[in-house]
LOBALO-692137 format. One line per field, with one value per residue (C-alpha): residue number from 1; residue in one letter; x, y, z. Coordinates in Angstrom, 1 decimal, always signed. Example, Ala and Ser with C-alpha at 12.3 -4.5 7.8 and 13.67 -1.06 7.14 Angstrom:
vokol: c(1; 2)
nulo: c(A; S)
xx: c(+12.3; +13.7)
yy: c(-4.5; -1.1)
zz: c(+7.8; +7.1)
***
This chain:
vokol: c(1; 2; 3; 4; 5; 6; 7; 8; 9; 10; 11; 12; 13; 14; 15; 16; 17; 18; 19; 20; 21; 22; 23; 24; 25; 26; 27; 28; 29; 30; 31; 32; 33; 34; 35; 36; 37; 38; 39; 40; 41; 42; 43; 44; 45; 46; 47; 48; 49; 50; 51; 52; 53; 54; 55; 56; 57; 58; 59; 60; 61; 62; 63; 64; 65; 66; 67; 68; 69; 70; 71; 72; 73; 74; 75; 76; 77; 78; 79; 80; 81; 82; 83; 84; 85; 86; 87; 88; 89; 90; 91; 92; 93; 94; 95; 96; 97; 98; 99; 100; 101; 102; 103; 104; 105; 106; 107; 108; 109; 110; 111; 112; 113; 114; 115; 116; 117; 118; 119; 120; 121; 122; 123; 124; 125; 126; 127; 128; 129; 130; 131; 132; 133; 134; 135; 136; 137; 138; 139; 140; 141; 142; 143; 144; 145; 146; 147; 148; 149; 150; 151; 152; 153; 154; 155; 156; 157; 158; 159; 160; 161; 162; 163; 164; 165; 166; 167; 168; 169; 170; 171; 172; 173; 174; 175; 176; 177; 178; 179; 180; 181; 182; 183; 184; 185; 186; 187; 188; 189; 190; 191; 192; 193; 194; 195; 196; 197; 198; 199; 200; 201; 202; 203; 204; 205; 206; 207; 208; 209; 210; 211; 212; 213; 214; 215; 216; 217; 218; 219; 220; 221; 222; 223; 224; 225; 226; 227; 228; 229; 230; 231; 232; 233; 234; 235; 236; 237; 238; 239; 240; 241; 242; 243; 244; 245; 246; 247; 248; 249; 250; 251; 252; 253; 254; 255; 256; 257; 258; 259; 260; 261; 262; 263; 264; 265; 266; 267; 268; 269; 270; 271; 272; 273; 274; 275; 276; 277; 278; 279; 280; 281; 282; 283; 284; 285; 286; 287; 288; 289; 290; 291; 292; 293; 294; 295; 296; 297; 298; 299; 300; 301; 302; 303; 304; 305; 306; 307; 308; 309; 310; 311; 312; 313; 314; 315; 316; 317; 318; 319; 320; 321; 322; 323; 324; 325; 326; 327; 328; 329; 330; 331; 332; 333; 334; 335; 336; 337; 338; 339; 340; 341; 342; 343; 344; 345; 346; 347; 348; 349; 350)
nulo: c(X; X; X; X; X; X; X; X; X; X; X; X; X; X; X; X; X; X; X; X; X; X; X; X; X; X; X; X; X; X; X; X; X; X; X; X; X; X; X; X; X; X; X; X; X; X; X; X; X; X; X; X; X; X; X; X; X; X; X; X; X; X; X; X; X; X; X; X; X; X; X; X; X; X; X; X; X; X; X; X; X; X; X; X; X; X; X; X; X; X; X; X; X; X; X; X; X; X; X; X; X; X; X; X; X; X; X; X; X; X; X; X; X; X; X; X; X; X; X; X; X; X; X; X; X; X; X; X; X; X; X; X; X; X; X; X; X; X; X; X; X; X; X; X; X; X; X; X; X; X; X; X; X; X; X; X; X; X; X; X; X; X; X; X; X; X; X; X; X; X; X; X; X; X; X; X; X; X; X; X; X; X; X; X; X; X; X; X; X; X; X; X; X; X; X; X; X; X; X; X; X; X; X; X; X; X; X; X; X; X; X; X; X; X; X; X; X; X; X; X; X; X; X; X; X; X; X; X; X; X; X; X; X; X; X; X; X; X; X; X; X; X; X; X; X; X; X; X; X; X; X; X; X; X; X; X; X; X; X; X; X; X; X; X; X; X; X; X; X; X; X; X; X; X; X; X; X; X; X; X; X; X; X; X; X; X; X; X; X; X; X; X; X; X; X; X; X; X; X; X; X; X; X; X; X; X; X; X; X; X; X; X; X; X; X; X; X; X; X; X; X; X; X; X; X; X; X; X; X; X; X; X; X; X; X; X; X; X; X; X; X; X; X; X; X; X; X; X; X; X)
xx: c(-8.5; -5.2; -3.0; +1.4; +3.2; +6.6; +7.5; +11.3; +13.1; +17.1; +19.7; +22.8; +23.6; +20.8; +17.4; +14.5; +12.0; +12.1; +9.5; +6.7; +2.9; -0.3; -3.8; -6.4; -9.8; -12.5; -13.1; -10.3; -8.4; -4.5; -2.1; +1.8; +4.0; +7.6; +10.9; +12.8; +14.2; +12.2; +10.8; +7.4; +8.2; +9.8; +6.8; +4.4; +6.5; +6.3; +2.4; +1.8; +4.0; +6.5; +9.3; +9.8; +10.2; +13.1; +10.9; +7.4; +3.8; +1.4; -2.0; -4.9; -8.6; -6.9; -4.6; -0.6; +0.6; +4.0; +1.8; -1.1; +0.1; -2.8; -5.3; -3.7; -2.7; -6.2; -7.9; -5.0; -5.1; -1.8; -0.6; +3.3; +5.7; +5.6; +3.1; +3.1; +1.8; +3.2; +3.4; +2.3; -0.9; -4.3; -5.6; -8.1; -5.8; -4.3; -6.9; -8.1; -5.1; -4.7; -7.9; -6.8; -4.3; -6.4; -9.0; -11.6; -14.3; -15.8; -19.0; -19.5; -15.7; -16.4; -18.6; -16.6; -13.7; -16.1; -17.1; -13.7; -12.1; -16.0; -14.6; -10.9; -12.2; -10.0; -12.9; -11.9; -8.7; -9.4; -8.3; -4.8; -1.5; +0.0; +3.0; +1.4; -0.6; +0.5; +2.6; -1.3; -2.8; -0.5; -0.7; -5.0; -4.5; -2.0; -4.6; -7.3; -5.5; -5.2; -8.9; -9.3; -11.0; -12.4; -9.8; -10.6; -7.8; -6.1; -2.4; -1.4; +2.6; +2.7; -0.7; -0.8; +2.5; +2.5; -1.0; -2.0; -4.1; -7.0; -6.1; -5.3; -9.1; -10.4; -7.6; -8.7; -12.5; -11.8; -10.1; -12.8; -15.0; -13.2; -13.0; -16.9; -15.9; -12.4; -9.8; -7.2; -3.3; -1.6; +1.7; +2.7; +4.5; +1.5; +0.9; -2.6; -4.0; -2.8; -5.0; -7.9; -8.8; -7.0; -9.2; -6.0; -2.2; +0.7; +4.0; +6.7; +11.1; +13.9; +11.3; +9.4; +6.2; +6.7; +2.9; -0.6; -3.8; -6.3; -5.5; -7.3; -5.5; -2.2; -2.9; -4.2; -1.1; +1.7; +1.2; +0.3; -1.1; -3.9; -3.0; -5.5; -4.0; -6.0; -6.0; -6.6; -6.4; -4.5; -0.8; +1.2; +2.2; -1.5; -2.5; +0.5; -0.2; -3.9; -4.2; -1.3; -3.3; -6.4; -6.5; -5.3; -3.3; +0.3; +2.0; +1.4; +3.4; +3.4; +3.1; +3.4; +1.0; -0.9; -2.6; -3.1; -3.8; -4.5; -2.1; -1.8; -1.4; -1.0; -2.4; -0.7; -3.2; -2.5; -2.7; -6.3; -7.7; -10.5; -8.9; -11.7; -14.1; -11.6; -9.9; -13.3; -14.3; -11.3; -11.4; -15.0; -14.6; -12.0; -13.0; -10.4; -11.4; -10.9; -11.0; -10.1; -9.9; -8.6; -7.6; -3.9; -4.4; -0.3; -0.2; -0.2; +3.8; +4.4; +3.3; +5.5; +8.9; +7.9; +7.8; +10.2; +13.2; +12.0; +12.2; +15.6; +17.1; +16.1; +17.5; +20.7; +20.8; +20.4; +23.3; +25.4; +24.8; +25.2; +29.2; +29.5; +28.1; +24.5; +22.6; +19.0; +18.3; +16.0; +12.4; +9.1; +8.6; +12.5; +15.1; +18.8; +20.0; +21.2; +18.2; +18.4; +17.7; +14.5; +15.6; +19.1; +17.3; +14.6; +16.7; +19.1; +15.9; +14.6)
yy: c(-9.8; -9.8; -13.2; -12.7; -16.4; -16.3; -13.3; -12.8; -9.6; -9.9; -7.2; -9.2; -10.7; -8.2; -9.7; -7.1; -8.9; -12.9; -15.3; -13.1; -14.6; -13.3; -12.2; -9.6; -9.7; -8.0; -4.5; -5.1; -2.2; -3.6; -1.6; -2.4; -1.1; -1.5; +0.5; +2.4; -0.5; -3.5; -4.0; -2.3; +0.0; -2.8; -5.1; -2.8; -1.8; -5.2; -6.2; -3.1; -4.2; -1.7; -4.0; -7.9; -10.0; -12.2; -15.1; -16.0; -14.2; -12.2; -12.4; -9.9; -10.2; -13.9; -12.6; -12.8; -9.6; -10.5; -13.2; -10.8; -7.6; -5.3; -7.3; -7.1; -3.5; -2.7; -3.6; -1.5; +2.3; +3.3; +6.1; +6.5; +8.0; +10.6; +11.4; +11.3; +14.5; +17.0; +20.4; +22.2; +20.8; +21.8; +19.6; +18.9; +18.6; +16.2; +14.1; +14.0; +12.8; +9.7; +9.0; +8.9; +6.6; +4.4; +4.0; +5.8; +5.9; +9.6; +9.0; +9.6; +10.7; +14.3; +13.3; +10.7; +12.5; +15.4; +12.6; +11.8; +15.3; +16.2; +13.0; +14.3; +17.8; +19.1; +20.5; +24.1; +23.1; +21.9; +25.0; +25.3; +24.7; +21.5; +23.3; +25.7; +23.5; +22.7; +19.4; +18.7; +19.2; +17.7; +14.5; +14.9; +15.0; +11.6; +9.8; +10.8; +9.6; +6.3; +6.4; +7.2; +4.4; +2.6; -0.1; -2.4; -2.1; +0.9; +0.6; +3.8; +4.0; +7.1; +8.9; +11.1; +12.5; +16.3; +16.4; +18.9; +17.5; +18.5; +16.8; +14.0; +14.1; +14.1; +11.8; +9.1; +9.5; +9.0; +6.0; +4.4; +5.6; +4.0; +0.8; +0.6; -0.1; -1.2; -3.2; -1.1; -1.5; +1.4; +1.7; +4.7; +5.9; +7.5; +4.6; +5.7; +6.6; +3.2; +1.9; +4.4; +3.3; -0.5; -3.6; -5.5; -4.6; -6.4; -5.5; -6.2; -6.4; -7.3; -8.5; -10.7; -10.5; -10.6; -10.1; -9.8; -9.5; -6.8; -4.0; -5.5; -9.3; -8.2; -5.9; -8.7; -11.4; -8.6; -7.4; -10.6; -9.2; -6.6; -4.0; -0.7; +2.4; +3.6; +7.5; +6.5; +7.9; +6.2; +5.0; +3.2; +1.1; -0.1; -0.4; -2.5; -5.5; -5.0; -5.4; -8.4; -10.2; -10.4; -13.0; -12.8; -9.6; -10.1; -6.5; -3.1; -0.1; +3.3; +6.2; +9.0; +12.1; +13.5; +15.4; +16.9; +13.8; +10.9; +8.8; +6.7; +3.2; +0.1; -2.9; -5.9; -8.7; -12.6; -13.1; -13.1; -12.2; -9.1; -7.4; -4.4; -5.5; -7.2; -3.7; -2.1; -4.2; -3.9; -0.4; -0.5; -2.9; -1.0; +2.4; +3.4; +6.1; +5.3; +8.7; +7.0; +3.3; +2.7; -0.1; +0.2; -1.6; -1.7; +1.2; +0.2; +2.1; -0.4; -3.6; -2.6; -2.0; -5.3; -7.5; -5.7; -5.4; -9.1; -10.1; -8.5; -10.3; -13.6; -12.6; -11.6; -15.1; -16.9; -15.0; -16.0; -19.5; -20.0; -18.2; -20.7; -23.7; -23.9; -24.9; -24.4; -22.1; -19.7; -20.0; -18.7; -14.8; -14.2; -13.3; -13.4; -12.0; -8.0; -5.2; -3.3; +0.2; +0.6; +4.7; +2.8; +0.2; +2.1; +4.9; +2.3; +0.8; +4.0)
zz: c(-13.5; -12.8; -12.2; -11.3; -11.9; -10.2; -11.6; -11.8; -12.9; -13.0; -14.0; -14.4; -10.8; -9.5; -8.6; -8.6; -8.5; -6.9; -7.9; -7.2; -7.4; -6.6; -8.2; -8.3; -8.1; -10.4; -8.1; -5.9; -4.8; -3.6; -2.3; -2.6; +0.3; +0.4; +1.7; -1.7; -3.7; -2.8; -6.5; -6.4; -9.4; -11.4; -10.9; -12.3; -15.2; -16.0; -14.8; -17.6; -20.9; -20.1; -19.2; -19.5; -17.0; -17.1; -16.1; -15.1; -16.6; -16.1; -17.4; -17.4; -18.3; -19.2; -22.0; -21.4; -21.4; -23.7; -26.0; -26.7; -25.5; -27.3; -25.7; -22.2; -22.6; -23.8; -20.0; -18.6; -17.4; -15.8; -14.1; -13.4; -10.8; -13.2; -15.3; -18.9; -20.1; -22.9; -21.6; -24.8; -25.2; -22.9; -20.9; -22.8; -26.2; -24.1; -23.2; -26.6; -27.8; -25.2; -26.5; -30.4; -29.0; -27.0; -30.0; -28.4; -30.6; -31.5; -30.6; -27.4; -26.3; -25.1; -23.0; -21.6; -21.1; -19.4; -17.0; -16.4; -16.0; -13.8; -11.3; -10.9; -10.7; -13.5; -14.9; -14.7; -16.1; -19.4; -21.6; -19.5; -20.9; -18.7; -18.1; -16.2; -14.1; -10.4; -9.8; -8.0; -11.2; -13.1; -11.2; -11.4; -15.6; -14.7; -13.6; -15.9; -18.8; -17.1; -16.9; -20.4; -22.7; -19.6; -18.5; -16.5; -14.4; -13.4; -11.9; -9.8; -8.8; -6.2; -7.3; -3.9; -4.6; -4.6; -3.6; -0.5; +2.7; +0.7; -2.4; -0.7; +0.9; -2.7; -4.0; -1.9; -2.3; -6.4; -6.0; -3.8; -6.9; -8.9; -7.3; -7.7; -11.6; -11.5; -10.4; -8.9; -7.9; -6.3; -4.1; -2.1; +0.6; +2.4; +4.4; +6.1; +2.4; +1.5; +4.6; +4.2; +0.4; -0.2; +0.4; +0.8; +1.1; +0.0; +1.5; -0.6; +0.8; -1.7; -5.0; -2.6; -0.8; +2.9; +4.2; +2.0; +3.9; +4.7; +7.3; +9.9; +9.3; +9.3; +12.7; +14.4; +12.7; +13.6; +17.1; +18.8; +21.8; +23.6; +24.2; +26.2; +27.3; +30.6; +32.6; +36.0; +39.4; +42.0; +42.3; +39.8; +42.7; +43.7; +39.8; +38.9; +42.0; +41.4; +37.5; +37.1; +39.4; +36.8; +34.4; +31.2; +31.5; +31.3; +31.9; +33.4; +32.1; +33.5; +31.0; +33.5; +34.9; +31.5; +33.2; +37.0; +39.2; +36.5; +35.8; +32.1; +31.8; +29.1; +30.0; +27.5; +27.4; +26.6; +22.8; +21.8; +24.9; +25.4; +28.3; +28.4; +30.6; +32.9; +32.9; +33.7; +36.5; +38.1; +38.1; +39.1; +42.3; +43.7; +43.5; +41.1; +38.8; +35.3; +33.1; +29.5; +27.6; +24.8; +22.5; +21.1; +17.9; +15.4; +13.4; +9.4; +10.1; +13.0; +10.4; +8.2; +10.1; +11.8; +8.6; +6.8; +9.9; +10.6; +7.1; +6.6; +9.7; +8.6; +5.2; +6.8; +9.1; +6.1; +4.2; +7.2; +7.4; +3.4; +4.4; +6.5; +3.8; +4.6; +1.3; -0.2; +2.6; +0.8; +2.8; +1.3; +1.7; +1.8; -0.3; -0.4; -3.1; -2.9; -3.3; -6.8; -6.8; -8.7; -9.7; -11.1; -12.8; -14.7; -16.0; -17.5; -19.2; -20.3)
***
């Protein structure tokens, strides 16, 4: 549905976005990740016609979206940082209107817009003047005029921003919905929604991509080792000597008392080793009593400090050595060239 060829964006001597390549698949839902900066924002702009890149393409549903622009632009629902509603008009005004724009043929439109508004649950909404809606709300009529016309593919920058815990319940439920039907590309800086609801995630540092797999792939890539954290009874001393004797377990750490007379533990394992049941019978042979287990798995948060920190380390080493007359030393997944504020960049394109 969607297919990125090195995909440059420059400002001047400022590199947004570096050589970026990478595609989406028909009911897809991909979620970009990326510290302030990094070129999220900018590469959506440009995936939906809103900006052009300074080099490389972007096709979707197999049309370019600078060659054939209308036909690209027609498979495309998109939903901003901020969303693009007038705040005289009612909701459902509104709606209407996106829909004159989109083509929307009469036949049949109110009762595709009342399916739309029925799966956002801005149903009670429809006769209120935007202005006077909620920044919630507001964000809710957002993302149903994305869905208006029913594109393809629906591109989300931020949509849980300024949404409560319970909006955020139903946010995420909508977008698994709407995955059923559509290809979906979102970013945010909710980084467990961005786990809960994306099939894959793409973490992006200074325009480039630095890691792209599912939740799962990247866990397993990142933390390189097993990890269980175990409430025991008995000394730290007796469950250090006993548990580094056991195969595959490397390290013992001691957590502290959590509670009257248990003590917690982590047990780090070799690098693809199962260290439960190793753990377990351990415990079990020599009468230790084991209260809790459980499996430490990275934290989406951990992935991404570790790829981005590691990513801008290398970048830095790289700098250096180029000081010091290194040459060509720009490996895959870095970049070297300064981060452009994305804020900066698109209000001096607005």
């Amino acid at each position: 549905m969607i297919e990125v060829k090195n995909l440059t964006k420059r400002y001047g001597q400022i590199v947004a976005v570096d050589d970026l390549s990478f595609s989406v698949s028909q009911g897809e839902i991909v979620g970009f990740l990326g510290p302030n900066g990094a070129g999220k924002t900018t590469t959506m702009n440009i995936i939906t016609g809103y900006l052009a890149p300074t080099e490389g393409t972007v096709m979707i549903n197999g049309f370019d979206i600078i060659e054939n622009p209308l036909e690209a632009k027609a498979g495309i629902g998109y939903l901003p940082d901020h969303p693009p509603i007038y705040p005289n008009m009612t909701v459902w005004e509104y709606l209407n209107f996106v829909a004159d724009l989109k083509k929307v043929k009469r036949a049949g439109r109110k009762e595709h817009l009342d399916e739309i508004m029925e799966l956002v649950k801005i149903t009670e909404m429809r006769n209120r003047i935007t202005k006077n809606l909620s920044k919630g709300y507001r964000q809710r009529v957002g993302l149903s005029q994305a869905m208006v016309g029913n594109p393809s593919t629906i591109i989300l920058d931020e949509p849980m921003v300024a949404l409560d815990p319970m909006q955020i319940i139903e946010m995420r439920q909508v977008i698994r919905d709407l995955g059923q039907k559509h290809t979906l590309i979102l970013s945010s800086h909710i980084l467990p929604e961005v786990s809960a609801v994306c099939d894959r995630i793409m973490i992006i540092h200074k325009g480039r991509i630095v890691a792209s797999d599912t939740t799962d792939k990247l866990t397993s890539a990142i933390k390189g080792q097993n990890r269980l954290q175990l409430r025991v009874k008995d000394s730290f001393e007796r469950l250090s000597e006993l548990f580094s004797a056991q195969e595959f377990i490397k390290t013992v750490e001691n957590l502290g008392m959590k509670e009257e007379g248990a003590l917690d533990i982590i047990l780090i394992g070799e690098e693809g080793a199962d260290i439960r049941e190793a753990a377990f019978k351990a415990c079990a042979e020599n009468n230790i009593s084991l209260l809790s287990m459980k499996s430490m798995d990275s934290t989406l948060e951990e992935i991404f400090l570790e790829v981005t920190a590691s990513s801008a380390k290398e970048g830095l080493e790289i700098e250096d050595e180029a000081i010091l007359g290194g040459s060509e030393l720009n490996p895959e997944g870095l970049s070297t060239e300064n981060e452009e504020e994305e804020d900066k960049s698109d209000d001096s394109n607005n």
